[in-house]
N, C-alpha and C positions, 0 to 999 in steps of 0.2 A: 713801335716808337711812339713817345708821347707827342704829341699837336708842337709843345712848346720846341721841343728839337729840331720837329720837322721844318717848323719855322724857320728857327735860327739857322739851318743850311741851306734854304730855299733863299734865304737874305745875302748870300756871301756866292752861292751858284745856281743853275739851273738845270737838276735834273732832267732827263730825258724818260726814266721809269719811275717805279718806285721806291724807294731804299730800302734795301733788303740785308735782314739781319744776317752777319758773316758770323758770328761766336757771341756766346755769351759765359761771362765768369762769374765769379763774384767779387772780383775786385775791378774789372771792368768788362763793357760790351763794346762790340764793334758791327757797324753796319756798312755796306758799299751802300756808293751814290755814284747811279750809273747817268754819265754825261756824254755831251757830242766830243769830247777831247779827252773820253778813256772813264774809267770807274775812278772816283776818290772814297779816302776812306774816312767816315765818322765813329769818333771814340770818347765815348763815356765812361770817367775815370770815377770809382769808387772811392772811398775816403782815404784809403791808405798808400792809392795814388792821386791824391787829388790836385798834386804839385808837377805834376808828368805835361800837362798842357803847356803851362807857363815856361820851365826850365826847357821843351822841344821846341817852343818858339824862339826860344832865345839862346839855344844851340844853331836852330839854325841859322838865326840872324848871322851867326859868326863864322859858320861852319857850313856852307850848301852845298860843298861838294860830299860833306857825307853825312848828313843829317836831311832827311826826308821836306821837301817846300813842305811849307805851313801854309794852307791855303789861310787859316781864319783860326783863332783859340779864343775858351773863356776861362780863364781861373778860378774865376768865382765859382762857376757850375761844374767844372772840371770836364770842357768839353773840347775836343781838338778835331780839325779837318786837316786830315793829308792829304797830297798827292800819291798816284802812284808810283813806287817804289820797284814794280817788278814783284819776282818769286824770289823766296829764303832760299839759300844756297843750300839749305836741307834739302830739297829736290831736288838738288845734285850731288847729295852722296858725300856733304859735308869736306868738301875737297881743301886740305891743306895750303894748297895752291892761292886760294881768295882768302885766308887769313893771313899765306905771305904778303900780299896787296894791302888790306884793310887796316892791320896793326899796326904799320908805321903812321898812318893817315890820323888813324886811334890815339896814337901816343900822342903825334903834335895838337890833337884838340886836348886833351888833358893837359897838357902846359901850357893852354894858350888859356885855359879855362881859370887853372890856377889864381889868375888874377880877379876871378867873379866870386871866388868862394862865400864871400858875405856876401852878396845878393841874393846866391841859390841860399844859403844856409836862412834867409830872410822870405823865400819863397815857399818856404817849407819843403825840402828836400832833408832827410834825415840823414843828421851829423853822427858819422862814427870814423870820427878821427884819431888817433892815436890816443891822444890824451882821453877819449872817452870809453875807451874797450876794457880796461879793470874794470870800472863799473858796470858795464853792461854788461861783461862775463859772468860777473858776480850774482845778476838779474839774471841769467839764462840759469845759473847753476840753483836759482830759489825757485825756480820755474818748476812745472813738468811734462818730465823730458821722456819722448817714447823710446827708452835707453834700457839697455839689462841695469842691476844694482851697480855691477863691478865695473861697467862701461863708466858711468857717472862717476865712478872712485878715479877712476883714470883722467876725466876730463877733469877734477876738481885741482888734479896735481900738475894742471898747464897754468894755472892764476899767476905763481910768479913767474916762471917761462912767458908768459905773455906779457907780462909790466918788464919784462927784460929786451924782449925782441922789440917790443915797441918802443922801449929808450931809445937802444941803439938804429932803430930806422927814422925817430925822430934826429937822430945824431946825423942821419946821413943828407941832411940836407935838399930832400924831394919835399917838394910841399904837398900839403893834402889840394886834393880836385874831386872834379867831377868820376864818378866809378861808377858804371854801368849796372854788373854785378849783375845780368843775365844775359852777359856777351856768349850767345852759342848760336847753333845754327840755322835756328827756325830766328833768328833776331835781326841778322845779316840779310838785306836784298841784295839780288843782280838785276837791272835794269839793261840788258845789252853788253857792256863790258863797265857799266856804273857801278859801284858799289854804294851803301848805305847802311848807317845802323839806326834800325826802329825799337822802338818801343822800352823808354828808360823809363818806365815806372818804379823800378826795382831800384834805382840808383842813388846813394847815399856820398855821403861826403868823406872819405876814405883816404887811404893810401895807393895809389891809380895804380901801381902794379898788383893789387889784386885783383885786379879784374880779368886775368889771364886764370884765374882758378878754375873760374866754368868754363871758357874755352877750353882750357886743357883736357877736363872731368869727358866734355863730348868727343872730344879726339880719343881718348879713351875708348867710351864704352860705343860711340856709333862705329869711329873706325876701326877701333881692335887695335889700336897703335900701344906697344907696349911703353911704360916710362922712359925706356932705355933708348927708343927709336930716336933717329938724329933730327927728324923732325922738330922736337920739341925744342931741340937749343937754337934748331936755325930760325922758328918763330921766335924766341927768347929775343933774341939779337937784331930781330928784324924789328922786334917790339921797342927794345930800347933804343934803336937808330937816335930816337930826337932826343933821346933824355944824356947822351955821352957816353962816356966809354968808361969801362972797369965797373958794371953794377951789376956781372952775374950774381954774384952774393949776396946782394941786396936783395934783387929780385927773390932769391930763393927765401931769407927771411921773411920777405914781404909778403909771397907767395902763402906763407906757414902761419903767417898773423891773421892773412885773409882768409885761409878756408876756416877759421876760429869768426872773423867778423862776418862771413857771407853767413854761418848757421847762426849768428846774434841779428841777421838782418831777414831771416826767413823765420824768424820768432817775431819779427814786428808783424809779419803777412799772417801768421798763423794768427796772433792775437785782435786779427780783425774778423776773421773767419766766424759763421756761426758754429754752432757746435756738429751738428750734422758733416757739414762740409770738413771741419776740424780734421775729427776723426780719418775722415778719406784720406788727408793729405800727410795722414802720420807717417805713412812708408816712404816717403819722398821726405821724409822732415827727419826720418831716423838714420835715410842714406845718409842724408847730409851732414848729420852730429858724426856719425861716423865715419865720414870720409877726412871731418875737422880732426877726430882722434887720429886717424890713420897721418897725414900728413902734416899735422901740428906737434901732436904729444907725441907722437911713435915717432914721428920724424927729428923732434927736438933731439928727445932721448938718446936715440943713435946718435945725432951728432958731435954729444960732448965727450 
């Protein structure tokens, strides 16, 4: 850690050891800062999170029961001091049970949030709100893409299926918010029977029920839960609690527009990466274009 960091966390608390590096990415690192009232944690955000400090301070301002204390942030440096949080409910086997709990809690901050949209969209938190996904579909398809030829012919023929689903979910009346869009299980703490959602680097300005895409993707492949399991509709339901009633439908379109924006939103992350790292991250970037094909295009198609 450089001098200038060690500073700035020795200014706000008083370590007991030394702080010691917990991970390093490249779009951000994280250190413990071990103290007489528990480890806190320091996070240095890279550039393409560099707005993660600011919009977790000011989540949590509004939200402590499920956004992690903010001991201290800077935006300008993109540096952030939590509290501890506990362990990711991924060291429990990803249990369906705490996204029954978390998802309603989830939902009411997305509507409560709705009304911040221009602050965050002003803090730089990136905007992929409805009206902006033809074009940036458009950018993903001039891109490239770690895709077979014929995969890419497929996605090319979602452009107006996607300017259509997105009319009509604009038609429905949910407003754009806050969208985590790396809601899974290493993201989730448990603190005793607390819950908490860390780390919204990833989070864009969206349409809030997709953010149920990657949760779903890990009940999937962690827990082997097939599509069909009843599980999935009872979190659906349990997710929509705050938003009212009759939006299975919704959800489902919104759900098909999102696994199309979450791979338009993992081409922003890719296009900060060096090239080295790039590379690495293309198997995880071609699940992801292909899981958009599978449950966007494959899915539209069957539907009509």
């Amino acid at each position: 850690m450089d001098a200038e960091a060690d500073a700035w966390i020795r200014a706000h608390v008083d370590p007991t050891h030394a702080v010691e590096l917990a991970h390093a990415r490249t779009w951000a690192t994280v250190w413990r800062v071990p103290t007489h009232d528990g480890p806190l944690w320091f996070k240095a955000c890279g550039a393409v999170q560099s707005f993660e400090p600011g919009l977790t301070a000011a989540l949590a301002s509004r939200w402590p029961e499920i956004v992690p204390d903010v001991i201290a942030h800077d935006a300008d440096r993109g540096w952030l001091l939590l509290a501890d949080a506990g362990q990711p409910i991924g060291e429990e086997g990803n249990p369906p049970e705490a996204w029954l709990r978390i998802l309603p809690r989830y939902g009411e901050l997305q509507r409560g949030e709705a009304d911040h949209v221009v602050e965050h969209l002003a803090e730089g938190v990136p905007d992929l709100q409805l009206t902006m996904l033809p074009e940036r579909f458009d950018d993903l398809l001039r891109s490239e893409l770690p895709l077979e030829p014929d995969e890419i012919g497929r996605l090319r023929t979602f452009a107006a299926g996607l300017a259509a689903d997105a009319g009509e979910l604009a038609a429905s009346g949910i407003p754009a918010s806050i969208q985590h869009d790396d809601l899974h299980m290493g993201n989730v703490y448990a603190l005793g029977d607390h819950l908490r959602v860390l780390d919204w680097g990833d989070s864009s300005i969206s349409h809030p029920f997709a953010s149920l895409v990657v949760t779903f993707r890990f009940l999937e492949q962690v827990n082997g839960l097939p599509r069909a399991d009843p599980w999935f509709a009872r979190l659906r339901d349990a997710y929509l609690e705050p938003w009212g009633n009759g939006l299975a439908a919704t959800f489902d379109r919104a759900t098909r527009v999102g696994a199309v924006a979450h791979a338009i939103a993992r081409k922003r992350q890719r296009d900060f990466l060096p090239a080295e790292a790039r590379q690495r991250s293309d198997d995880e970037y071609a699940f992801v274009l292909r899981r958009a094909l599978e449950l966007a295009v494959d899915a539209r198609g069957r539907a009509r």
